[in-house]
DSSP file (Angstrom, degrees, kcal/mol; ACC not computed):
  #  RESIDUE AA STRUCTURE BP1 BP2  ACC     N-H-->O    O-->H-N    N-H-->O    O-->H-N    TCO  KAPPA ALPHA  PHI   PSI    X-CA   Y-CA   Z-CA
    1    1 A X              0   0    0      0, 0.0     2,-0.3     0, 0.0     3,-0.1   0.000 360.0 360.0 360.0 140.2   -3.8   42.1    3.0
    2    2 A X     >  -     0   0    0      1,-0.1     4,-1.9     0, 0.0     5,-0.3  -0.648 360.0-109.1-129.1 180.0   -6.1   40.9    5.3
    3    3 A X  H  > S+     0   0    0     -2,-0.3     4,-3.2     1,-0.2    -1,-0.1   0.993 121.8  48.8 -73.1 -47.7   -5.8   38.0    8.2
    4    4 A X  H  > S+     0   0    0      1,-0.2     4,-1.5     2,-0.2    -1,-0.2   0.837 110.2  51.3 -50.4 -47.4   -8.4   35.7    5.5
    5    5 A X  H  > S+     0   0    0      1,-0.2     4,-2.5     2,-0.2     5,-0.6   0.972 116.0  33.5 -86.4 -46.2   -6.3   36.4    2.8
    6    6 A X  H  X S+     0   0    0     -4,-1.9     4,-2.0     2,-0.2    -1,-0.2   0.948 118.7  57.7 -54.9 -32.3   -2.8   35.3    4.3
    7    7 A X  H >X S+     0   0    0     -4,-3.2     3,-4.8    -5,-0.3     4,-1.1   0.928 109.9  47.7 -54.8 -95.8   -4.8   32.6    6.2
    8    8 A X  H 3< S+     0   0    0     -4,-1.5     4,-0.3     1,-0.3    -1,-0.3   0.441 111.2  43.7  -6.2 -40.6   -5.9   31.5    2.8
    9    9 A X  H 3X S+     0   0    0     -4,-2.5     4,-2.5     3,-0.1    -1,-0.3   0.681 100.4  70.0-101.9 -17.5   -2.8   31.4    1.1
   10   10 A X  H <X S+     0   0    0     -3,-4.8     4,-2.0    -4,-2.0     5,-0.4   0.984 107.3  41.1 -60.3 -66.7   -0.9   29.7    3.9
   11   11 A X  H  < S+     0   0    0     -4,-1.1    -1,-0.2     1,-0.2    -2,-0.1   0.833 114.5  48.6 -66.8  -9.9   -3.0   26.6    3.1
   12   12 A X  H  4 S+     0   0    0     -4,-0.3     4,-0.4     2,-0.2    -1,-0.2   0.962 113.4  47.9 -70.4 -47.8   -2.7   27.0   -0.6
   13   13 A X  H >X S+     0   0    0     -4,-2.5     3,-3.0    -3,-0.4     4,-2.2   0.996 121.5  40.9 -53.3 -67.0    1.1   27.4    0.0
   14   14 A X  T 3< S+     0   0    0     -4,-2.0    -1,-0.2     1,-0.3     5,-0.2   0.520 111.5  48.3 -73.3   3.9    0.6   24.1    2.3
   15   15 A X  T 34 S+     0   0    0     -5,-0.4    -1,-0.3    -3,-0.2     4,-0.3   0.443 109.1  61.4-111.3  -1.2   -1.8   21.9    0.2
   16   16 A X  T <> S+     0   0    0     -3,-3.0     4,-1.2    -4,-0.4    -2,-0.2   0.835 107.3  44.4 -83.6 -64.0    1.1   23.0   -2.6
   17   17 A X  H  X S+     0   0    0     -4,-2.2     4,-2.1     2,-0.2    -3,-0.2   0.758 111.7  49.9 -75.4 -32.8    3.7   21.0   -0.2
   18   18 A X  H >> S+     0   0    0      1,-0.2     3,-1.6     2,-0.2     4,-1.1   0.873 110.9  51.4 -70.3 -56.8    1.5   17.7    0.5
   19   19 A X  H 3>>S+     0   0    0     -4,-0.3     4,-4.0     1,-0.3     5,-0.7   0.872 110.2  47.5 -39.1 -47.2    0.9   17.4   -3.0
   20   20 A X  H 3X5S+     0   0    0     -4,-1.2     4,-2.4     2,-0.2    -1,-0.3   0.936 113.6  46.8 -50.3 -57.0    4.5   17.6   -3.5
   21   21 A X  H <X5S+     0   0    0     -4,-2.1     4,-3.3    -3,-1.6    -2,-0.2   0.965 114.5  49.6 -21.5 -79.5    5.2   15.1   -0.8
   22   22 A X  H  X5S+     0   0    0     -4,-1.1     4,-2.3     1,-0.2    -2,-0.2   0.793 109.1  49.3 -39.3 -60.0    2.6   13.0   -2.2
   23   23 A X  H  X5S+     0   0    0     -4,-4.0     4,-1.2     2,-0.2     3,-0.5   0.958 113.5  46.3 -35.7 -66.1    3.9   13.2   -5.6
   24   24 A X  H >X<S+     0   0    0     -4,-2.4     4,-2.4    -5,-0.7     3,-1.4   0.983 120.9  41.1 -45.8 -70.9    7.5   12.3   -4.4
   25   25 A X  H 3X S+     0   0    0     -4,-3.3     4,-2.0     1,-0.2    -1,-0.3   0.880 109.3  56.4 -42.3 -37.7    6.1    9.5   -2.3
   26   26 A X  H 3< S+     0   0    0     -4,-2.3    -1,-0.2    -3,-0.5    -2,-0.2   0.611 108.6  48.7 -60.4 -37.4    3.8    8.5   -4.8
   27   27 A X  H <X S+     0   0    0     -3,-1.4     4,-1.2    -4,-1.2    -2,-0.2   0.845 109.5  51.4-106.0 -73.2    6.8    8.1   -7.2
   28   28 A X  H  X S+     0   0    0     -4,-2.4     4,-0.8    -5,-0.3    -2,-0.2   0.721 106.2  53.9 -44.7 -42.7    9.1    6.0   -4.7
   29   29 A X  H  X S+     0   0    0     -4,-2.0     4,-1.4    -5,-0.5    -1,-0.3   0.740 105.7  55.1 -79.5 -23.5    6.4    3.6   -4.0
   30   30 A X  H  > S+     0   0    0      2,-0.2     4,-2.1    -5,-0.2    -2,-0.2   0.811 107.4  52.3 -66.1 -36.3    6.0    2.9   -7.8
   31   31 A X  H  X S+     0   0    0     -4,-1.2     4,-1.1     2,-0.2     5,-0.2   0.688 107.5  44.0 -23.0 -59.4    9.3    2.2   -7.9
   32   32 A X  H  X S+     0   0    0     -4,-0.8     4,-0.9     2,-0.2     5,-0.2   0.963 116.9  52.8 -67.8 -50.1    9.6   -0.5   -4.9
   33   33 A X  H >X S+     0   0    0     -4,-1.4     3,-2.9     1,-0.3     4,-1.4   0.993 105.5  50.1 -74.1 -57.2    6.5   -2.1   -6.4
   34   34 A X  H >X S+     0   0    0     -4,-2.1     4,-1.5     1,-0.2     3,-0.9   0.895 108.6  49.4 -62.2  -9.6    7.9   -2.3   -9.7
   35   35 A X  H 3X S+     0   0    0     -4,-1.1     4,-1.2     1,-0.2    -1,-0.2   0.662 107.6  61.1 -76.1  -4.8   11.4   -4.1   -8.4
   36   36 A X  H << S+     0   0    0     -3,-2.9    -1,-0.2    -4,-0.9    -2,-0.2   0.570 101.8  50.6 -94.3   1.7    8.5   -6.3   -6.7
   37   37 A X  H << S+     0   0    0     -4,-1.4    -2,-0.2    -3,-0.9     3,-0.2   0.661 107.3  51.7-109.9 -38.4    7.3   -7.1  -10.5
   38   38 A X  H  < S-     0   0    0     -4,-1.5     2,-0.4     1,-0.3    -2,-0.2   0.952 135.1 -30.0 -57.1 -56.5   10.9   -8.2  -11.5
   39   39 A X  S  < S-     0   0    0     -4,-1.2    -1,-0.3     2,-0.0     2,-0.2  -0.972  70.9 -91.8-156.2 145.2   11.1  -10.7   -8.3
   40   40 A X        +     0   0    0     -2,-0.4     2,-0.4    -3,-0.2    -4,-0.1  -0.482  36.2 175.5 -44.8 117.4    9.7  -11.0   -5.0
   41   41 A X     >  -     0   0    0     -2,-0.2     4,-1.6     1,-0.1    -2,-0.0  -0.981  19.8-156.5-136.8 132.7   11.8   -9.4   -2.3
   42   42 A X  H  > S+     0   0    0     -2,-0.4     4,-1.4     2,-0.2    -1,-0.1   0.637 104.0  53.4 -80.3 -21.3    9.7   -9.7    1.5
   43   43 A X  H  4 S+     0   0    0      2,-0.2     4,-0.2     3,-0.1    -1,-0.1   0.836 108.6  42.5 -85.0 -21.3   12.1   -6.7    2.2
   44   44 A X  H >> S+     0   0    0      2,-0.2     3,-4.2     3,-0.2     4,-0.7   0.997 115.1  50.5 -58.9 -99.1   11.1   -4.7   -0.9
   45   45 A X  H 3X S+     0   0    0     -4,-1.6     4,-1.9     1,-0.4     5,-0.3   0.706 111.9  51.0 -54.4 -75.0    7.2   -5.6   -0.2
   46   46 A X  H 3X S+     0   0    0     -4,-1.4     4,-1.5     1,-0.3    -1,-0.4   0.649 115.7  40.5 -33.0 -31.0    7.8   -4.3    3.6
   47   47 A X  H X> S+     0   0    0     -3,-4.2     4,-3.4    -4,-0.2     3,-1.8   0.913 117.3  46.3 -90.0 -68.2    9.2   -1.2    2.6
   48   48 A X  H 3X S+     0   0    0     -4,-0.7     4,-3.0     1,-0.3    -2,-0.2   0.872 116.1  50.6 -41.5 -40.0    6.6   -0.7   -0.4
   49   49 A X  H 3X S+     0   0    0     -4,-1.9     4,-1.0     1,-0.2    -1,-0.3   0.903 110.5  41.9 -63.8 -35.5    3.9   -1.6    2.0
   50   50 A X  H <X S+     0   0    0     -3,-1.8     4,-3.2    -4,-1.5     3,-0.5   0.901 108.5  66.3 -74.6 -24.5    4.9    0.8    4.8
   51   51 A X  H >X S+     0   0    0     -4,-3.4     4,-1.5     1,-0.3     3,-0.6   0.979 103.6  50.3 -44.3 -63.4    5.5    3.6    1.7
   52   52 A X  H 3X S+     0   0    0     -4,-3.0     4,-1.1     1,-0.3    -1,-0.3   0.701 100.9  57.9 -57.4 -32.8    1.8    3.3    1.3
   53   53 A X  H 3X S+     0   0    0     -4,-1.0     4,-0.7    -3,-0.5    -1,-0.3   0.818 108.3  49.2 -64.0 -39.8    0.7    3.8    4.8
   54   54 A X  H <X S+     0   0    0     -4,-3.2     4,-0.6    -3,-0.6    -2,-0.3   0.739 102.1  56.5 -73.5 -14.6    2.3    7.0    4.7
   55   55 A X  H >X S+     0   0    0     -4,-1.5     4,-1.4    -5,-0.2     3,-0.6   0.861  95.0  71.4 -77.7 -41.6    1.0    8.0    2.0
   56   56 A X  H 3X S+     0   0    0     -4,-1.1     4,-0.9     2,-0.2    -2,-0.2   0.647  97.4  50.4   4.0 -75.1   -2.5    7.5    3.4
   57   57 A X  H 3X S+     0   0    0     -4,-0.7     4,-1.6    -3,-0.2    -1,-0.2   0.718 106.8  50.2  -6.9 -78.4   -2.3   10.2    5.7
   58   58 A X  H <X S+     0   0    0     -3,-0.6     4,-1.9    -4,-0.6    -2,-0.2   0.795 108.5  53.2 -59.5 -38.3   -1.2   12.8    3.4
   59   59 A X  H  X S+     0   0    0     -4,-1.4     4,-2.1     1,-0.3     5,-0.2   0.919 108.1  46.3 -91.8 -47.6   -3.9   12.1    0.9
   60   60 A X  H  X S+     0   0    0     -4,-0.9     4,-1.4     1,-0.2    -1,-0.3   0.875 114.2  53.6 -75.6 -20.5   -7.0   12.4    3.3
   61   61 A X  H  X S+     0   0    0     -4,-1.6     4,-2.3     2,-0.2    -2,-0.2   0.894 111.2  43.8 -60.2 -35.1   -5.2   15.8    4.7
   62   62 A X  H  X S+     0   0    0     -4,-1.9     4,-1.3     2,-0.3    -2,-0.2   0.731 109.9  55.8 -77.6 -28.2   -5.0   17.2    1.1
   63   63 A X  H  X S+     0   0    0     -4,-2.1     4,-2.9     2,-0.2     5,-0.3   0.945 110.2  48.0 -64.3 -61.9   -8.8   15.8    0.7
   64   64 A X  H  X S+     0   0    0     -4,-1.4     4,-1.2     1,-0.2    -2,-0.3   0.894 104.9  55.8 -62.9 -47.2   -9.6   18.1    3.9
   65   65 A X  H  X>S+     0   0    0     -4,-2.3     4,-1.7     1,-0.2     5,-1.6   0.956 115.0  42.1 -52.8 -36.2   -7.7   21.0    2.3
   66   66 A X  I ><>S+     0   0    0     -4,-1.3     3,-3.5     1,-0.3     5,-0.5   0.995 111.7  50.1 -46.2 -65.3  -10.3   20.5   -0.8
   67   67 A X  I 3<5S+     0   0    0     -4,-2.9    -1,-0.3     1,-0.4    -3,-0.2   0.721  99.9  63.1 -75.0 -13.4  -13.3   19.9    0.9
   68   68 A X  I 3<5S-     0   0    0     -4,-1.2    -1,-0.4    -5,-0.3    -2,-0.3   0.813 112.0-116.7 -82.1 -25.5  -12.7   23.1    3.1
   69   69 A X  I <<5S+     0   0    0     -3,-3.5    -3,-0.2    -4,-1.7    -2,-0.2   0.832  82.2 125.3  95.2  18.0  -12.9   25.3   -0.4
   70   70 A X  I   < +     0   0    0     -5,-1.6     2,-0.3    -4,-0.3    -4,-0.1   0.589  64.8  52.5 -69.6 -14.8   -9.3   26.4    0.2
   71   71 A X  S   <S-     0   0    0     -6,-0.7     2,-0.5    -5,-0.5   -59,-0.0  -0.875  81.8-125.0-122.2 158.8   -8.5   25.2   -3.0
   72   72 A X    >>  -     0   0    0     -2,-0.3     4,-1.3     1,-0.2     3,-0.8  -0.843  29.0-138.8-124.6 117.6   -9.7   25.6   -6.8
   73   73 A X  H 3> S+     0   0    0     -2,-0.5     4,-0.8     1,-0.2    -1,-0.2   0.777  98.5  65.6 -65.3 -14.9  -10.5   21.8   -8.1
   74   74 A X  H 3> S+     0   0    0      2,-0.1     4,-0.8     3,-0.1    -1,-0.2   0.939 100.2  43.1 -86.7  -2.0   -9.0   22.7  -11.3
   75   75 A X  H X4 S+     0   0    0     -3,-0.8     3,-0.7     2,-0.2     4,-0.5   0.997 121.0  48.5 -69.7 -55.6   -5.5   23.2   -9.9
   76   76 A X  H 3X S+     0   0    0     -4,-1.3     4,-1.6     1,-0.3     5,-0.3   0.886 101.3  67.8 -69.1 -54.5   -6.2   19.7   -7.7
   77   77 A X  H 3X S+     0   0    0     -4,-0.8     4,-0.7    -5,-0.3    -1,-0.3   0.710  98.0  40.6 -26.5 -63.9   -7.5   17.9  -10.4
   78   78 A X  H XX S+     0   0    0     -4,-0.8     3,-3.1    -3,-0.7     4,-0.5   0.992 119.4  37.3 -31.9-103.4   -4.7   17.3  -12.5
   79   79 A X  H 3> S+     0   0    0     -4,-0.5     4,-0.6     1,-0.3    -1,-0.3   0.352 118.4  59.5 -37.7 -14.3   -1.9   16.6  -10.5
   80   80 A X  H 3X S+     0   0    0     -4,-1.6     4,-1.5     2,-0.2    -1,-0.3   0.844 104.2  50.1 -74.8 -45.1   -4.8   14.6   -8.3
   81   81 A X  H <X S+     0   0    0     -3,-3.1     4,-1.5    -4,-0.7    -2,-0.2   0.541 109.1  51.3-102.7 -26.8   -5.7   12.4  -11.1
   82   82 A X  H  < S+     0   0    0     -4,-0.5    -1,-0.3     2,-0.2     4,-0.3   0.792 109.4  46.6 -78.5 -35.1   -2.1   11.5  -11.8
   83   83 A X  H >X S+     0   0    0     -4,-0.6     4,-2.5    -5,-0.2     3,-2.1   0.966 112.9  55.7 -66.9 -43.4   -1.0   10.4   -8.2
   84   84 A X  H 3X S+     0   0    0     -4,-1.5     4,-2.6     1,-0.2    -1,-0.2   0.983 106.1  43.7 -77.8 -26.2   -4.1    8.5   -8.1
   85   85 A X  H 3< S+     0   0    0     -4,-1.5    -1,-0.2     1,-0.2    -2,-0.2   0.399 113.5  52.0 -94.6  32.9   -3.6    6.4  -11.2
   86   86 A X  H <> S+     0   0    0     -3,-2.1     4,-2.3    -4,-0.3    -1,-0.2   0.786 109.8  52.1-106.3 -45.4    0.0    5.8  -10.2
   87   87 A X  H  X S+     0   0    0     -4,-2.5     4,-0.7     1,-0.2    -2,-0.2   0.715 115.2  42.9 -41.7 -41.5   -1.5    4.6   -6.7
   88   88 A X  H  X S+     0   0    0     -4,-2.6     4,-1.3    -5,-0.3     3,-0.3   0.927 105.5  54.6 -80.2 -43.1   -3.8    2.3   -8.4
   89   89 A X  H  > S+     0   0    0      1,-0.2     4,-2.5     2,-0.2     3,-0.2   0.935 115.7  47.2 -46.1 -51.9   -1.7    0.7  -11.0
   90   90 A X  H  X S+     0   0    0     -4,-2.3     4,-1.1     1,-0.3    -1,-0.2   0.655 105.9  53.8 -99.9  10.0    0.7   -0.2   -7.9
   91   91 A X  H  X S+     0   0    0     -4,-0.7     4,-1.5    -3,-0.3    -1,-0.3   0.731 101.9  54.2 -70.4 -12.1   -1.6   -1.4   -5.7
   92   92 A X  H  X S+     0   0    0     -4,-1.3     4,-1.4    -3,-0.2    -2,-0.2   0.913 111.3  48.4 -93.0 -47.9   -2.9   -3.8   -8.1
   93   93 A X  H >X S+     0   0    0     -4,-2.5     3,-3.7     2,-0.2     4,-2.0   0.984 111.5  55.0 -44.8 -74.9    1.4   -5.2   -8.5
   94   94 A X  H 3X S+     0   0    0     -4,-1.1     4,-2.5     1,-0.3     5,-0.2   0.709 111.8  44.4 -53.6 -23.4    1.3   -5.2   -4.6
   95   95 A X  H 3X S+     0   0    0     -4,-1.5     4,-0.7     2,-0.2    -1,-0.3   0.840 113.0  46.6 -33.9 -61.5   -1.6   -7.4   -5.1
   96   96 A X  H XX S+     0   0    0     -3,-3.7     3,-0.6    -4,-1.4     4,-0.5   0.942 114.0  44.1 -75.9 -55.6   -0.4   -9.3   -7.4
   97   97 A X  H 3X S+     0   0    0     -4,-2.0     4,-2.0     1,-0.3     5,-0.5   0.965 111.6  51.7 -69.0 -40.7    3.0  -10.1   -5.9
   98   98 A X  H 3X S+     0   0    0     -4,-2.5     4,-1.7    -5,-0.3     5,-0.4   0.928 110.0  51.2 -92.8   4.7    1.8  -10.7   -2.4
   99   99 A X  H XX S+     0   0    0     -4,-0.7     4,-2.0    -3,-0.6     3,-0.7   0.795 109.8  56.0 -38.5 -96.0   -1.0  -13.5   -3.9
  100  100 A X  H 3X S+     0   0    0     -4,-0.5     4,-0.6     1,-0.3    -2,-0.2   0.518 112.1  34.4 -16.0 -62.8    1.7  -14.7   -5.4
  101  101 A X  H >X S+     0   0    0     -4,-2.0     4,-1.9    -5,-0.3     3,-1.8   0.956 114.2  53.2 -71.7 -38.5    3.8  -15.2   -2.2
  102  102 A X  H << S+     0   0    0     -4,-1.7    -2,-0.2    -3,-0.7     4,-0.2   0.882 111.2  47.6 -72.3  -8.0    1.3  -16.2    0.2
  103  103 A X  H 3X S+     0   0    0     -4,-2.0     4,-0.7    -5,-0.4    -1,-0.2   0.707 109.0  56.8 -90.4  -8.6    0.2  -19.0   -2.5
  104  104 A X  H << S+     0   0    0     -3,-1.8     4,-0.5    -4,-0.6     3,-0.2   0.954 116.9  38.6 -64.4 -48.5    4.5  -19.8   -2.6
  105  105 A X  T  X S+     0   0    0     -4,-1.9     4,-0.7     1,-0.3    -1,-0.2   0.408 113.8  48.6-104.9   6.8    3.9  -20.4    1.3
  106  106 A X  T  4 S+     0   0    0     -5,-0.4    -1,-0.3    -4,-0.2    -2,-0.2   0.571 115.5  51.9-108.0 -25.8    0.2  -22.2    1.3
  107  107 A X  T  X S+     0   0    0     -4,-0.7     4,-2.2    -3,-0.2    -2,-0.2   0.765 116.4  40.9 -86.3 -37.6    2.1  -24.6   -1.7
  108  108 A X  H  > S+     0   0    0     -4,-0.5     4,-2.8     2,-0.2     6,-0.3   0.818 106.4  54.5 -93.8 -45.1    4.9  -25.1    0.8
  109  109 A X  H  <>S+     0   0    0     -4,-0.7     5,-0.8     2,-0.2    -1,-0.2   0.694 114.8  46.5 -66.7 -13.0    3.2  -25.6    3.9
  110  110 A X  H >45S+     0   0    0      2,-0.1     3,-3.1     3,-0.1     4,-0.4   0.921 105.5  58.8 -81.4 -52.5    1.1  -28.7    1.9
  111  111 A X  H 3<5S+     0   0    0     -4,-2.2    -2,-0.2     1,-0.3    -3,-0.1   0.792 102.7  57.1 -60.3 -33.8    4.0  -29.8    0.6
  112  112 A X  T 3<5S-     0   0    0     -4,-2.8    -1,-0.3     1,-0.1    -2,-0.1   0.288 123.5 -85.7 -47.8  -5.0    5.1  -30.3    4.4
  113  113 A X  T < 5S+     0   0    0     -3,-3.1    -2,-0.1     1,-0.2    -1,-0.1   0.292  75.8 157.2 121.8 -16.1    2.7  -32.5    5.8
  114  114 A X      < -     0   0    0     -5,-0.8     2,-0.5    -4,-0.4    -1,-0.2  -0.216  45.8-109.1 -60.7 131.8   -0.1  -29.5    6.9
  115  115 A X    >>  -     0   0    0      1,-0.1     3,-3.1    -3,-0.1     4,-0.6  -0.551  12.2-134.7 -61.7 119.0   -3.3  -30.3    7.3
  116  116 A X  H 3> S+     0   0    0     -2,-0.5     4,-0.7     1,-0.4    -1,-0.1   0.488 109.5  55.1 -71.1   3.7   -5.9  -29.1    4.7
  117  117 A X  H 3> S+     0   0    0      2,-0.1     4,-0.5     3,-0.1    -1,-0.4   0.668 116.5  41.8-103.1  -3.6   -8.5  -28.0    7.4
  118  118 A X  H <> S+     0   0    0     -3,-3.1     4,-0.9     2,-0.1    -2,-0.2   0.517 110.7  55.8 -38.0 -44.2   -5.3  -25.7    8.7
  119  119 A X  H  X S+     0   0    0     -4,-0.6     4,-3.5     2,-0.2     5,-0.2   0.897 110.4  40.0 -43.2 -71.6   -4.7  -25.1    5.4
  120  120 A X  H  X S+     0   0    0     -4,-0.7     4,-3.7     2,-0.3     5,-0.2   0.933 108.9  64.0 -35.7 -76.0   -8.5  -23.7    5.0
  121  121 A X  H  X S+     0   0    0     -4,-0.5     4,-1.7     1,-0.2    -2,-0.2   0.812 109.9  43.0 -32.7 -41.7   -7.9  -22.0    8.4
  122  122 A X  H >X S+     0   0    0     -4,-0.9     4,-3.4     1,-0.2     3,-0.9   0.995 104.5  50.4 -86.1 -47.2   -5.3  -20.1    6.5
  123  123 A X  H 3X S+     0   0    0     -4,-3.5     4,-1.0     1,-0.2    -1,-0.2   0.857 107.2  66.1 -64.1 -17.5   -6.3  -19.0    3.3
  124  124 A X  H 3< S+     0   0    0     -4,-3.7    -1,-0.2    -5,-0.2    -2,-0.2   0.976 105.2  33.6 -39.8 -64.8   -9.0  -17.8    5.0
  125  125 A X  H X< S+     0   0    0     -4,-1.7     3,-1.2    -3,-0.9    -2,-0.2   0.800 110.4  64.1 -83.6 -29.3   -7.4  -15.2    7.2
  126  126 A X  H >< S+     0   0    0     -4,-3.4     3,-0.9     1,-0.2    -1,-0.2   0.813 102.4  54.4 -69.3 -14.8   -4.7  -14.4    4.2
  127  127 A X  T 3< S+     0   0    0     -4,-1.0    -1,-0.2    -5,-0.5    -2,-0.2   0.771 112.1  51.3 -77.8  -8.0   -8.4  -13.1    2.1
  128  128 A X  T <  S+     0   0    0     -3,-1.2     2,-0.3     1,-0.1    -1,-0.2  -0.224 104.7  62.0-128.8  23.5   -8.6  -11.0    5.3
  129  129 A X    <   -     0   0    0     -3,-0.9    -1,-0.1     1,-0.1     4,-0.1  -0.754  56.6-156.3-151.1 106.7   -5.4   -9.5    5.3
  130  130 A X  S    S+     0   0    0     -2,-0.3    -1,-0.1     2,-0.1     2,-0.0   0.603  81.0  75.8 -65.1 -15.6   -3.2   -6.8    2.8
  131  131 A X  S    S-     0   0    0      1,-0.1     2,-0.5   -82,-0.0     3,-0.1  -0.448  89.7 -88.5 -82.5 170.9    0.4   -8.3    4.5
  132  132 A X        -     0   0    0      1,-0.1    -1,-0.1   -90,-0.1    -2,-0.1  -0.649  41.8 -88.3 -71.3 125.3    1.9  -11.1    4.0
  133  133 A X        -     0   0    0     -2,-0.5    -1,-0.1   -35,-0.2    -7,-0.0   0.100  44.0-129.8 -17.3 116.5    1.7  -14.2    5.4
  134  134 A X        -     0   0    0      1,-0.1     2,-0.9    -3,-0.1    -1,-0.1  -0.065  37.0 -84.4 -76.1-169.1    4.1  -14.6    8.5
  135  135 A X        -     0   0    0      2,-0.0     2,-0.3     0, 0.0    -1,-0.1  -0.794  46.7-166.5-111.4  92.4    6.6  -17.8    8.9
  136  136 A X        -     0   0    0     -2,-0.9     2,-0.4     1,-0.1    -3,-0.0  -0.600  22.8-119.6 -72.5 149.3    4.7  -20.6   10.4
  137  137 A X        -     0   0    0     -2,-0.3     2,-0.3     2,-0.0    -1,-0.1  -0.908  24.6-165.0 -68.9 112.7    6.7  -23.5   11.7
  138  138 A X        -     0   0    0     -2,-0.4     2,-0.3   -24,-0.0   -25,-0.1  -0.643   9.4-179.3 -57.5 137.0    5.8  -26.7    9.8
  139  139 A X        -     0   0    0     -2,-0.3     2,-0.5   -27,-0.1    -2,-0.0  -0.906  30.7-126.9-133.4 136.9    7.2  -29.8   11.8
  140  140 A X        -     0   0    0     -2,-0.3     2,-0.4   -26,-0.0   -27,-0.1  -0.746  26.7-133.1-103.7 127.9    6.4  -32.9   10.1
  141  141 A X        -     0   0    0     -2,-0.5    -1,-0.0     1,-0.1    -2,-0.0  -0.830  16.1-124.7 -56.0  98.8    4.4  -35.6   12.9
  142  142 A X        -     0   0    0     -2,-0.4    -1,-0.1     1,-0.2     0, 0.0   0.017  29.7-105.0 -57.5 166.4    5.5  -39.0   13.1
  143  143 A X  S    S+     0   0    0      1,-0.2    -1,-0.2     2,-0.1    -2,-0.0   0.192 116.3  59.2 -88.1  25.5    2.9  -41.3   12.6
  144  144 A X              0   0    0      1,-0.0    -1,-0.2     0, 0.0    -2,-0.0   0.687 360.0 360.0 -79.0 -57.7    2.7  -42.2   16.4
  145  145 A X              0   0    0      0, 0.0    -2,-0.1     0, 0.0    -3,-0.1   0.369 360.0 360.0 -52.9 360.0    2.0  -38.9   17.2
């Protein structure tokens, strides 16, 4: 045994364990998304959403184990190829559901009295944004004001 070979198999052992991670994580967040395909829950989408940030992380460390040649792309491959088209399939729900609400709250804020160059203002910055829309206060203006 030599210092390279134990070196070497410590990161195989430890690109073994993100994946594992990933997977698990990977799993969890498919989960939240799909209760976010039965109904919209903001507490659901907040969780799914931070689920995905951690996963982030993990995936560009495991990318650096690759790209260092620590690892044999066909063992990564597989198991790669499945995390990613569970990752894509639920971003594309988290998509869909928060469209879905921020056009609930752009539908509510017309029905309230907002003005459609505010309006503008907004769906602007929601194309510019993966969260959700925060909770503006509407207050309806008398017609003095």
């Amino acid at each position: 045994m030599s210092v390279r070979w134990i070196r070497r198999m410590r990161c195989e052992w430890r690109a073994r364990r993100l994946l594992a991670d990933i997977t698990l994580l990977t799993g969890a967040y498919c989960g939240l998304v799909n209760r976010l395909d039965d109904g919209f829950n903001e507490d659901t989408f907040t969780d799914a959403y931070h689920m995905r940030h951690v996963i982030e992380p993990r995936l560009g460390e495991l990318e650096a184990y690759l790209a260092a040649g620590t690892l044999p792309d066909r063992w990564h491959a597989g198991r790669r190829g499945q995390v990613a088209d569970g990752l894509n399939a639920a971003d594309e729900l988290m998509d869909k559901a928060r469209t879905q609400h921020n056009e609930m709250l752009l539908l509510e804020y017309e029905a309230n009295g907002m003005p459609e160059h505010v309006l503008e203002h907004i769906r602007q910055a929601m194309a510019g944004t993966d969260g959700l829309l925060g909770g503006i206060e509407v207050m309806r203006l008398d017609e003095e004001q």
